[in-house]
C-alpha positions, 0 to 999 in steps of 0.5 A, spaced: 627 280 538 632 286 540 632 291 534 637 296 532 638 303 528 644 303 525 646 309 520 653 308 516 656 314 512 660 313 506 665 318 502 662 318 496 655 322 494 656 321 487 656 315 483 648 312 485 651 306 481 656 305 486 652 307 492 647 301 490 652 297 489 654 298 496 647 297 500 645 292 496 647 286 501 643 290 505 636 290 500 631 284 502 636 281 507 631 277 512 632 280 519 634 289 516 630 293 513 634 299 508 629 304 511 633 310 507 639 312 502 641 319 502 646 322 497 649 328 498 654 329 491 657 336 495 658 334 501 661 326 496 657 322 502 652 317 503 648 317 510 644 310 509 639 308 515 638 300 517 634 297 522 634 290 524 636 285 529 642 283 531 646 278 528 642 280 519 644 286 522 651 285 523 652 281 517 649 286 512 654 292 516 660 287 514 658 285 507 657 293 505 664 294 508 667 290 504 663 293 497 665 300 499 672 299 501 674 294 494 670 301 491 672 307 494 679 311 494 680 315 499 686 318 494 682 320 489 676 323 494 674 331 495 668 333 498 665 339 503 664 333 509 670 330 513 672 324 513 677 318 514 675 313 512 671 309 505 666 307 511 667 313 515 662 312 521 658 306 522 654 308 529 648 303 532 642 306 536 638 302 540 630 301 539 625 299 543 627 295 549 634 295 546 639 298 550 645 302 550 650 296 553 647 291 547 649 296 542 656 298 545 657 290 543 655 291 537 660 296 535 665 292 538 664 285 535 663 289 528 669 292 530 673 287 532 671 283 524 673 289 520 679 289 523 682 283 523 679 281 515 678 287 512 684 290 514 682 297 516 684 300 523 677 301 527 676 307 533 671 307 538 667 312 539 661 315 543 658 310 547 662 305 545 669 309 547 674 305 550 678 312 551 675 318 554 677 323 549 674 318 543 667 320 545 667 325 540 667 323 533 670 329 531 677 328 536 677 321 532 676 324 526 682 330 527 687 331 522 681 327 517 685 321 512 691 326 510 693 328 517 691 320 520 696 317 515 702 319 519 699 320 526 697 314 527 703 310 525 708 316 530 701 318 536 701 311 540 694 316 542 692 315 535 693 308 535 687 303 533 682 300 538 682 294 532 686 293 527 693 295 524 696 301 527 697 303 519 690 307 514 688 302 509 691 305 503 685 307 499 679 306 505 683 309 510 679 309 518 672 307 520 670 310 527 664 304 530 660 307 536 653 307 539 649 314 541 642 316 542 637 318 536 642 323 532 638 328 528 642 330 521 640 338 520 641 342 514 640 350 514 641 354 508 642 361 508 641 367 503 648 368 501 654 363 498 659 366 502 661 360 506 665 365 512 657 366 514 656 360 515 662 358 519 661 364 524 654 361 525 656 354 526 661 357 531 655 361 535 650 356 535 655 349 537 656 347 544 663 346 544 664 354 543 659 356 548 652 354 543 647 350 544 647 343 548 647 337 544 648 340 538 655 340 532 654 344 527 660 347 521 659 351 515 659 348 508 659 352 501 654 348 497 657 350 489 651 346 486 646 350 490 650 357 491 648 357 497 652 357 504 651 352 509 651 351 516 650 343 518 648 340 524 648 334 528 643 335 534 645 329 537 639 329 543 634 333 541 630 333 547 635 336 551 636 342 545 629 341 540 629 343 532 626 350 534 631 353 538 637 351 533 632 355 528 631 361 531 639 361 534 641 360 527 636 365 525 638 370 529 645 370 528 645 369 520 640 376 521 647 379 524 650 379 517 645 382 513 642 375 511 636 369 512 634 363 513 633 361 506 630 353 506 632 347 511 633 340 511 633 333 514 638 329 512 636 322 513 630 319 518 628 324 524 624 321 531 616 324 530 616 327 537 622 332 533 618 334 529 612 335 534 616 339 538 616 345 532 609 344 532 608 345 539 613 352 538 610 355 533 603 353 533 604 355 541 601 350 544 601 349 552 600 342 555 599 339 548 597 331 550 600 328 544 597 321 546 591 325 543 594 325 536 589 320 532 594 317 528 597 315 536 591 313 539 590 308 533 596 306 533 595 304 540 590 299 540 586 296 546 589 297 553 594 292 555 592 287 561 595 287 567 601 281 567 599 275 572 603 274 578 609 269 577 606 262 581 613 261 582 619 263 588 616 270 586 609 269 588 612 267 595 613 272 601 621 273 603 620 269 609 618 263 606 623 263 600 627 263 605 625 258 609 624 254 602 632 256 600 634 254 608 632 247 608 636 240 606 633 240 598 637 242 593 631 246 590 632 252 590 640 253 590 645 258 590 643 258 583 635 261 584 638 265 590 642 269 585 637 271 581 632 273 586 639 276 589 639 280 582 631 282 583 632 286 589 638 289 585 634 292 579 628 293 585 633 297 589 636 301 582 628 302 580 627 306 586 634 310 585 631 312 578 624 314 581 628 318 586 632 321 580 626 325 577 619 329 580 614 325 583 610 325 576 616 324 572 622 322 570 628 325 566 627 323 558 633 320 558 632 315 564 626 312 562 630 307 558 634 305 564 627 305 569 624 300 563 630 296 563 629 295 571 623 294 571 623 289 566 630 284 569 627 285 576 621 280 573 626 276 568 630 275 574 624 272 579 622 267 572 629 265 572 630 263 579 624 259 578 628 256 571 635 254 574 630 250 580 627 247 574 633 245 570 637 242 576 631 237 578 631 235 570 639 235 571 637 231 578 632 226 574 637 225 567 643 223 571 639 218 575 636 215 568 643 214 565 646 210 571 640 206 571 641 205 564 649 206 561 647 204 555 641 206 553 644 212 548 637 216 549 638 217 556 646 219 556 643 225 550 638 226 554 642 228 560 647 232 556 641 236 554 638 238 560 646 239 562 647 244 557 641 248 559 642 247 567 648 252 564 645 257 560 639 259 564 644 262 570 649 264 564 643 268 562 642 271 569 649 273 570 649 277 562 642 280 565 645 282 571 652 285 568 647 289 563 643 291 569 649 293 573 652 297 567 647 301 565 646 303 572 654 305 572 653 309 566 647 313 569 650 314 575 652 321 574 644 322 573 642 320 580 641 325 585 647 324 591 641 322 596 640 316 594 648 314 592 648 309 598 641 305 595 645 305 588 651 302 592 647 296 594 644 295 588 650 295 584 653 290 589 647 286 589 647 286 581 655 284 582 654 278 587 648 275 582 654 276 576 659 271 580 654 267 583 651 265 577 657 265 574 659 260 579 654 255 577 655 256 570 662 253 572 660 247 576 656 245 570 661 246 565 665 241 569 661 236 568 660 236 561 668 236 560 669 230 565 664 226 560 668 228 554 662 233 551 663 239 548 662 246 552 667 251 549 661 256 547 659 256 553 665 256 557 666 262 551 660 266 553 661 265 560 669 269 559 666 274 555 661 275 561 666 275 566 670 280 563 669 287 565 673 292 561 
């Protein structure tokens, strides 16, 4: 089962009571874990991290909304961090073989529920932006819930991507997105004079000529007696914990102060912080599969998966010569998803080109995983949608022989509805694929541009020829009067390319 991260904020850092009220829907919810709770009575914010599967996930999210919105006043809120909402950010990260498209779905459906049954106005942002400029949080968050209250009802710019065009009155906006790993880091520094700090943010962030990836603001912490420059390190690969240390350092000693103690503020990818190990221990060529924990964890070494018996297991000709005779098997169902897993293929071979003969960039190894993995889903399913029309074939025969026999009419029904999702699944396999390749086109190199076309166009094809026999099956259901609608919904839902 796909598993996500997903790290909600919440203005308020200063009741523990109601911050407990809030995550409890979440705590022993089968499906998510509540796998930390960071409360922060300066900033008056809570960052909670969950992990789950889809659908628990979703239903915690939405019942912990609920809770924050009846309990949070925005009116009644002062706290050093921004914020426009009760809820103010709620963003998905995909985990393991999980990708950026599914977690863009899950922002979108959590959006599209909280604003037509909470009644609060939902922005888009990060992956999940439906307008360029609200990939930023902060440029949705501008103007925080005071400036929002009017913009939103005068800028049709401001206006929601779900919900009212109005704040709610005491829970405000709730931005919904999907990004990478984000790493929340703290620095104090040796002086409460908050102006050093802001001019260290200003240095160090990259939207002021800083560093890449990395948001950064400076806060007064009263309780501390200490300034503050907070940071989002929102890819650490391309800008590590070290870097951001150093520069930090370097520019505060500009003022005459320190670094005086640092922070993670919620939970942090384990390469992170090897990445400090590695700079300050100066180690070079470090194997860190040779970290003993690593090495156990690891277990024996995985077989190899056996070749496919089916249609993949056939060399190109004689697929071929099976597609181009007079049998209904395989049909344009399973040419479809071969078609798809020459298309993965071909964009595998796209990202191979996109990196060094030895290595891939960090952040195409998800896509190159994804590709390698729907060009074998595909060839499994071509061998399903052969399968599942033969059944089709054997039920149909069965029910005209025997009209009356209620088992033979529910048992065609059966293999209907299956002969509809299997190349339901190969068009939603193939639009994913598709628009994860689109997404990092920008990533592979202009040589390759044309091979990325065909693999696109390939991927496209198997979307609307799946799509098609989708359809033919779904007419059969509905001329005998059965019930389709949440296939015919799913196959509109895939259909749709925004």
């Amino acid at each position: 089962m796909k598993r996500f991260e997903c790290v909600p904020n919440f203005s308020e850092g200063k009741d523990a009571g109601r911050i407990e009220r809030i995550v409890a829907p979440a705590r022993g919810r089968p499906g998510v874990a509540v796998l930390d709770v960071e409360r922060n009575p300066d900033h008056h914010r809570s960052v909670v991290t969950l992990a789950g599967e889809a659908e628990p996930l979703l239903a915690a999210l939405f019942d912990m909304m609920r809770v924050a919105i009846a309990e949070i006043d925005l009116t009644q809120h002062k706290g050093e961090h921004p914020r426009m909402g009760a809820v103010d950010v709620v963003p998905f990260v995909p985990l393991g073989d999980s990708t950026t498209a599914e977690a863009v779905e899950l922002a979108a459906r959590l959006g599209a529920r909280v604003g037509s049954e909470l009644a609060v106005p939902v922005y888009l942002y990060g992956d999940a932006a439906r307008r360029p400029e609200r990939k930023d949080l902060a440029e949705v968050r501008k103007g925080e819930f005071e400036g929002l209250r009017g913009s939103i009802v005068t800028d049709p710019a401001r206006a929601p991507d779900f919900g009212p065009g109005r704040l709610h009155p005491t829970a405000g906006a709730v931005a919904i997105g999907a990004r990478p790993v984000l790493i929340a880091y703290n620095v104090y520094l040796t002086t409460p004079d908050v102006a050093i700090a802001k001019r260290v943010a200003h240095a160090v962030r990259a939207r002021d000529g800083g560093l890449a990836e990395v948001k950064a603001l400076g806060f007064e912490i009263r309780e501390r007696q200490r300034a503050q420059v907070s940071m989002n390190l929102t890819d650490y690969r391309r800008t590590p914990i070290p870097r951001v240390v150093e520069l930090v350092r370097r520019e505060a000693e500009r003022y005459g102060v320190r670094v005086e103690s640092s922070e993670i503020v919620g939970l942090v990818p384990e390469d992170a912080l090897l990445d400090a190990a590695e700079y300050y221990l100066q180690l070079t060529d470090f194997d860190r599969g040779l970290i003993l924990e690593r090495k156990l964890a690891s277990g024996p070494p995985v077989p190899e998966a056996p070749r496919p018996t089916g249609f993949g297991a056939l060399p190109l000709d004689g697929f071929l010569d099976r597609l181009a005779a007079r049998t209904p098997t395989p049909g344009g169902g399973s040419a479809a998803a071969v078609a798809g897993a020459i298309g993965a293929a071909l964009g595998r071979m796209v990202i191979a080109y996109s990196g060094t003969a030895t290595a891939l960039p960090p952040e195409l190894e998800g896509i190159a995983r994804e590709l390698e993995k729907g060009r074998a889903r595909f060839l499994a399913l071509a061998d399903e949608d052969a399968l599942a029309y033969e059944a089709v074939r054997a039920t149909r025969k069965a029910r005209k022989e025997h009209p009356t026999d209620p088992a033979a009419g529910r048992a065609w029904e059966v293999t209907v509805r299956h002969a509809s999702e299997v190349p339901l699944d190969t068009a939603r396999l193939a639009k994913r694929l598709a628009t994860e390749l689109e997404r990092h086109r920008a990533k592979t190199k202009p040589a390759v541009g044309s091979d990325l076309v065909s693999a696109l166009a390939l991927l496209r094809a198997t979307k609307e020829g799946a799509l098609s026999n989708v359809a033919i099956n779904l007419d059969e259901l509905k001329e005998a009067g059965l019930p389709f609608a949440d296939l015919s919904a799913e196959a509109e839902r895939v259909a749709f390319d925004p």
